[in-house]
Each structure stands twice: as C-alpha cells, then as structure tokens.
C-alpha positions as CSV (number, residue, x, y, z in Angstrom):
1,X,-155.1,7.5,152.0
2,X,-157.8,8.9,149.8
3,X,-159.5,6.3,147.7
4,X,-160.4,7.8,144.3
5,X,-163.9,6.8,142.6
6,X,-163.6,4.7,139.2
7,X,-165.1,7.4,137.0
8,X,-162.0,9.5,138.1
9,X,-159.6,6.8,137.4
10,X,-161.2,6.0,134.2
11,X,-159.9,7.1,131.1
12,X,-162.7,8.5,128.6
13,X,-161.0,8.6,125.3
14,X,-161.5,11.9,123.5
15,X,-160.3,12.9,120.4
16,X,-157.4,15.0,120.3
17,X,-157.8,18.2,119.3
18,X,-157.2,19.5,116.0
19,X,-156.3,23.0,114.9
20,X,-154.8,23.6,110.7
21,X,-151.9,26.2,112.9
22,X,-151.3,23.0,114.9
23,X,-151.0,20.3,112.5
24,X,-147.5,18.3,111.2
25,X,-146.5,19.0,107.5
26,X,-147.5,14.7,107.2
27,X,-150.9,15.6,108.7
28,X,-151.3,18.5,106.4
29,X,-150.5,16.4,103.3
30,X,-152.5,13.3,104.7
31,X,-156.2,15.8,104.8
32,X,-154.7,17.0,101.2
33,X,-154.7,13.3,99.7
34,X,-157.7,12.8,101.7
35,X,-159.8,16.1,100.2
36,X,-158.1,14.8,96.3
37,X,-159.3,11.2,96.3
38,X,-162.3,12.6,97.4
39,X,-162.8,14.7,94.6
40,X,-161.8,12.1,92.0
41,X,-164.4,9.7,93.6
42,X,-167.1,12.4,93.6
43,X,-166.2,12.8,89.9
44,X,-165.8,9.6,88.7
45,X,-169.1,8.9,90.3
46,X,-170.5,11.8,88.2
47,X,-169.1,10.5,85.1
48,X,-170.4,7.2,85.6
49,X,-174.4,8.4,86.3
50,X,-173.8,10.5,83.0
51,X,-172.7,7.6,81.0
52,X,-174.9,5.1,82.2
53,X,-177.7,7.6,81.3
54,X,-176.6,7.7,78.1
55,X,-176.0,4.1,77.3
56,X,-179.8,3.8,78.5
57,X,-180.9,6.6,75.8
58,X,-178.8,4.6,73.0
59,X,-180.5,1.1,73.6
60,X,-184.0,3.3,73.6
61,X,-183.5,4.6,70.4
C-alpha cells in the first residue's frame, strides 16, 4: 500500500469561496446589515469629530 506524505493528508483551511450569484438570501442580508452598521458607525463617528470641534470653539470663545 502506498503511504501518503503528511502535507497530502493535511488539511490547509481555505476560505470558501464567495461569489454575490452564489450567495443564500441570509448571506445576502447578513453583508447588507453588515455594509448599514457600517455606515451608521462611519457617521456617527463623523458627527461626533464635528461636535466635539465645536464644543472646543464654544469654551474658546
């Protein structure tokens, strides 16, 4: 019998591949909630250097 070396019997985990034609309605939505929170992060974070810019110009004056 043919003994097989260990990198053969190893399994190297690589990530599935992922096409949009592919993907499960749940996936779909999933990358959709993903994308929306981060927006509203990216926003918020926005918001929040604007403001705190502000409050610094209102204690200088």
């Amino acid at each position: 019998m043919v003994q097989r070396s260990d990198s053969v019997l190893r399994h190297v985990d690589v990530p599935p591949f992922k096409h949009p034609h592919f993907q499960t309605f749940r996936e779909r939505q999933r990358m959709a909630f993903v994308r929306e929170v981060e927006t509203a992060v990216r926003l918020s974070d926005d918001m929040r250097m604007r403001l705190q810019s502000r409050r610094i110009l209102e204690t200088i004056q």
